[in-house]
MARBA-411123 format. One record per residue (C-alpha): residue number from 1; x, y, z. Coordinates in Angstrom, 3 decimals, decimal comma, always signed. Layout:
MARBA-411123
+------+----------+----------+----------+
! resi !        X !        Y !        Z !
+------+----------+----------+----------+
!  NUM !        X !        Y !        Z !
...
+------+----------+----------+----------+
END
This chain:
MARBA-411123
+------+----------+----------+----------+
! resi !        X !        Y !        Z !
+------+----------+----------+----------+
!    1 !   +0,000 !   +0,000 !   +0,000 !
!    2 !   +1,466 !   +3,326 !   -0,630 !
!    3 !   +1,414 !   +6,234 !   +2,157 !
!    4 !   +1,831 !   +9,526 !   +1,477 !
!    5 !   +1,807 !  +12,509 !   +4,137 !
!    6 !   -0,942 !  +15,197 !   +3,605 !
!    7 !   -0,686 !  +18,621 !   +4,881 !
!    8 !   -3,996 !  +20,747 !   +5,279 !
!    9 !   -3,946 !  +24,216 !   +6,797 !
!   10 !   -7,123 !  +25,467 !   +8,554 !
!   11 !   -7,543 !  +29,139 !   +8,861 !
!   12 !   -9,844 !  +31,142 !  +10,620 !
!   13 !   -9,815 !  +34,789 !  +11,882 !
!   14 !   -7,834 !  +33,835 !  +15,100 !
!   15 !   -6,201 !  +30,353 !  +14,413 !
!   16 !   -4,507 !  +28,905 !  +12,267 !
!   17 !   -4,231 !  +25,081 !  +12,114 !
!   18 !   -1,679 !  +22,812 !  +10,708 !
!   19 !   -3,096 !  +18,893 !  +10,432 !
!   20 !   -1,312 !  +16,254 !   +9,105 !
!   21 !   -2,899 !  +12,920 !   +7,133 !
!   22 !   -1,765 !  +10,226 !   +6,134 !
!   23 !   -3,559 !   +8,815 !   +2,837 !
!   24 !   -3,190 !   +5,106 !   +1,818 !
!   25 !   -3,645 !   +4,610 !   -1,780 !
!   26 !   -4,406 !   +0,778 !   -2,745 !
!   27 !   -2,354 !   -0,391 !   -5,680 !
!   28 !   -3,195 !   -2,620 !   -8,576 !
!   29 !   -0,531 !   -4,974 !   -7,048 !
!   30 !   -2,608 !   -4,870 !   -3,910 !
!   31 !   -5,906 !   -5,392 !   -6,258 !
!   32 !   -4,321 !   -8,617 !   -7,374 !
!   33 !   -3,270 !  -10,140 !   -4,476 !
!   34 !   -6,633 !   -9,395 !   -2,791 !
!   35 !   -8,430 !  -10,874 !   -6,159 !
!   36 !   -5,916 !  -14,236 !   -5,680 !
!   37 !   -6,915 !  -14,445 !   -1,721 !
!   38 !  -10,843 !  -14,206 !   -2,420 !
!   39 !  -10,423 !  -16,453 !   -5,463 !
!   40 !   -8,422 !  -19,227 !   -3,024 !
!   41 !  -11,126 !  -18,736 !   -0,324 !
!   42 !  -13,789 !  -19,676 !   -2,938 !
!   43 !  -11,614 !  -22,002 !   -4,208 !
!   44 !  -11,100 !  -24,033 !   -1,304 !
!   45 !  -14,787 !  -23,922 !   +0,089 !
!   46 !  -15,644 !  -25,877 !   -3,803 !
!   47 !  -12,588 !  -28,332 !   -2,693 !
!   48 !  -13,692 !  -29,206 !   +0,413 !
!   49 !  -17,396 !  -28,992 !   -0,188 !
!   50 !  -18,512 !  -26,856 !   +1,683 !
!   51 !  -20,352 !  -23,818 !   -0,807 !
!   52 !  -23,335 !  -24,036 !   +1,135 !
!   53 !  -22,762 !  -24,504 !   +4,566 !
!   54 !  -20,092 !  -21,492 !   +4,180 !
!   55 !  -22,440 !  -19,446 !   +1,478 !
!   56 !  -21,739 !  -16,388 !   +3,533 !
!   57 !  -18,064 !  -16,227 !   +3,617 !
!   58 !  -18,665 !  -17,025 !   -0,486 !
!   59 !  -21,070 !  -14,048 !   -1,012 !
!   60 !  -18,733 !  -11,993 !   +0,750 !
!   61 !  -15,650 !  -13,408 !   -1,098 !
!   62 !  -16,950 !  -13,239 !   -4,636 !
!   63 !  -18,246 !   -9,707 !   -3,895 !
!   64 !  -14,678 !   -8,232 !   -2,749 !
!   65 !  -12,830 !  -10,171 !   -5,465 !
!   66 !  -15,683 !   -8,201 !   -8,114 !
!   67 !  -14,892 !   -5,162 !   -6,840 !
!   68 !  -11,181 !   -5,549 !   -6,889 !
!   69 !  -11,112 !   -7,368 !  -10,399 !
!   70 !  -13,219 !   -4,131 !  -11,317 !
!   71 !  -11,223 !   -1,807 !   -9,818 !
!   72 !   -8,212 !   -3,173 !  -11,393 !
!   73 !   -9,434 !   -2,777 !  -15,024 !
!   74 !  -10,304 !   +0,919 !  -14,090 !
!   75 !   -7,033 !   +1,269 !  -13,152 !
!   76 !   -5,664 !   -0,510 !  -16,183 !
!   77 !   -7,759 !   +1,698 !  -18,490 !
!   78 !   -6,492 !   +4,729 !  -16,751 !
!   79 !  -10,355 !   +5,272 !  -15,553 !
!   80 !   -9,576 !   +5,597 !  -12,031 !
!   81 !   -7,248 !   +7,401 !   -9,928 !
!   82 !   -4,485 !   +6,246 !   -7,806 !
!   83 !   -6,001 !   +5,396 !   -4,479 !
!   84 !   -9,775 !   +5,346 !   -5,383 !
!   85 !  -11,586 !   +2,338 !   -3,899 !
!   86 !  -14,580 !   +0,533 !   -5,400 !
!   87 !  -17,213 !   -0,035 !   -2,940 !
!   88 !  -19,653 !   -2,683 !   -3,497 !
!   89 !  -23,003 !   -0,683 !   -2,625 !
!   90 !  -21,935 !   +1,216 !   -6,113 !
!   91 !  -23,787 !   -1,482 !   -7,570 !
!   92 !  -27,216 !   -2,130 !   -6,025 !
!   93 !  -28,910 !   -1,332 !   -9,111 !
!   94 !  -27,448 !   -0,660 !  -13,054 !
!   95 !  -28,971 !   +2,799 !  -12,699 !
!   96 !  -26,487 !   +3,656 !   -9,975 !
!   97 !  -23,801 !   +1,825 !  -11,400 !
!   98 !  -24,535 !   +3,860 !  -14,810 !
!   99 !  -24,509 !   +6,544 !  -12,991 !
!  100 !  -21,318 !   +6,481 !  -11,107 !
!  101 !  -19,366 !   +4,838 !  -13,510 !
!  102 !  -20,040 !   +7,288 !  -16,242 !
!  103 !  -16,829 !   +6,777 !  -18,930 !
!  104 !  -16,642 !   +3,956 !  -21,724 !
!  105 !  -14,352 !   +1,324 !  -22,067 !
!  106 !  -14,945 !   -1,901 !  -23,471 !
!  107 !  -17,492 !   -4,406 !  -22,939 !
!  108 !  -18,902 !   -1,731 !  -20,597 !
!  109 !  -22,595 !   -3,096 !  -20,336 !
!  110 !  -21,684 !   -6,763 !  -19,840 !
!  111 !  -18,989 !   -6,431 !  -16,579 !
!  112 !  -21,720 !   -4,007 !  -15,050 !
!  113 !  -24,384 !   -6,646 !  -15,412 !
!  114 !  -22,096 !   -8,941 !  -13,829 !
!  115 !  -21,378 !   -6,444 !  -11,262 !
!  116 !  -24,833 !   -6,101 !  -10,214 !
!  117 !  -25,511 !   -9,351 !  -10,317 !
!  118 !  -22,692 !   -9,860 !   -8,035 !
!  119 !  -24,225 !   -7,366 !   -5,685 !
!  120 !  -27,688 !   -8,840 !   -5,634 !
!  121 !  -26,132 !  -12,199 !   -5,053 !
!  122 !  -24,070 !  -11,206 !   -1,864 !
!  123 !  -27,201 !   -9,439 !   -0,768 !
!  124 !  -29,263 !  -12,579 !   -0,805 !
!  125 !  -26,272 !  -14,835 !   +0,406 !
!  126 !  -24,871 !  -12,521 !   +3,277 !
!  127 !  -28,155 !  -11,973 !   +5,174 !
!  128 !  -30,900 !  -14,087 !   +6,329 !
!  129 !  -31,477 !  -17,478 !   +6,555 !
!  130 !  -29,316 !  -19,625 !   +3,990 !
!  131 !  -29,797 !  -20,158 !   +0,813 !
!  132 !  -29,907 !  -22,766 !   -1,882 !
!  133 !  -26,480 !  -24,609 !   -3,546 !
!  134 !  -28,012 !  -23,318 !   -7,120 !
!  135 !  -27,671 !  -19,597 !   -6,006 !
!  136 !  -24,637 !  -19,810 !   -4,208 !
!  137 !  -23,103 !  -21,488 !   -7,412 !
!  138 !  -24,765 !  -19,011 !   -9,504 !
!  139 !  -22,265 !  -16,290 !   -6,930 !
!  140 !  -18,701 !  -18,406 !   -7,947 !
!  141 !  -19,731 !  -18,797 !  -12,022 !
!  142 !  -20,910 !  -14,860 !  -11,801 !
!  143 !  -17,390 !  -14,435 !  -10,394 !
!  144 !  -15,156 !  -16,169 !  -12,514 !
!  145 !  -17,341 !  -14,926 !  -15,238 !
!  146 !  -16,600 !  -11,596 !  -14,639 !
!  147 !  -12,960 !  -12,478 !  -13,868 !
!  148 !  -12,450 !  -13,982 !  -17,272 !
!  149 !  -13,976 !  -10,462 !  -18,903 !
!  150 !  -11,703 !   -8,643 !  -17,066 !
!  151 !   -8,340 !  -10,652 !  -18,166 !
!  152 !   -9,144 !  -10,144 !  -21,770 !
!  153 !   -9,991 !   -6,683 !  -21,776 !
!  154 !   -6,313 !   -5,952 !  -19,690 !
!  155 !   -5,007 !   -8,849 !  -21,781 !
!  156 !   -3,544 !  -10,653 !  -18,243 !
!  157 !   -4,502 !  -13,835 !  -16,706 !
!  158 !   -4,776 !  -13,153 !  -12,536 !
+------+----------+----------+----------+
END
């Protein structure tokens, strides 16, 4: 992760304030070793057989990899600056994901679909009572999916 120092004055009529900040800016090494760590988690809850009875950890996992993978081809495509983070809640529906994800790049309309389908998925696996094997395989093929996209539009294989 890279650091940087931040220096913000504050002025007002009688004071004048000198704060320091430090900023953490995630990398697109960092967005590939986080991808590889949620793609191993999935990947050893299939090995062991255990999707359903840990569905939650798997909504969660295939969420975070999304937005990383995501992030990562922003970054790639120069779309997104040094230390901006992709949250997940950018895509509860394609409106808002539309909406905050405003400039083209390729295949723009498919990885958002999978986006949001991500997001509904972790909804529906995260919370609640559990859910069926069907939708929490529906989560991992939506993920690797989306992960395969991603490789050949930044023309890498994570």
């Amino acid at each position: 992760m890279l650091c940087i120092t931040k220096i913000m004055l504050f002025i007002t009529e009688k004071h004048i304030k000198v704060r320091l900040f430090l900023v953490c800016m995630t990398t697109i090494e960092e967005h590939k070793k986080v991808i590889k760590e949620m793609e191993a988690d999935i990947n050893e809850k299939i090995r062991a057989n255990l999707l359903v009875e840990r569905q939650k950890i798997i909504g969660f996992a295939a969420s975070e990899g999304s937005a990383n993978l995501f992030a990562l081809l922003l970054h790639a495509k120069n779309l997104l600056p040094p230390g901006a983070n992709i949250n997940h809640r950018f895509f509860v529906s394609k409106k808002r994901a539309e909406a905050k994800f405003k400039a083209s790049f390729p295949q723009k309309d498919k990885i958002l679909e999978l986006m949001v389908n991500q997001e509904g998925l972790r909804e529906k696996l995260c919370y609640g009572k559990d859910k069926s094997a069907r939708l929490v395989e529906e989560s991992v093929k939506n993920f690797f999916k989306l992960k395969s996209v991603i490789e050949t539009e930044i023309g890498e294989e994570l």
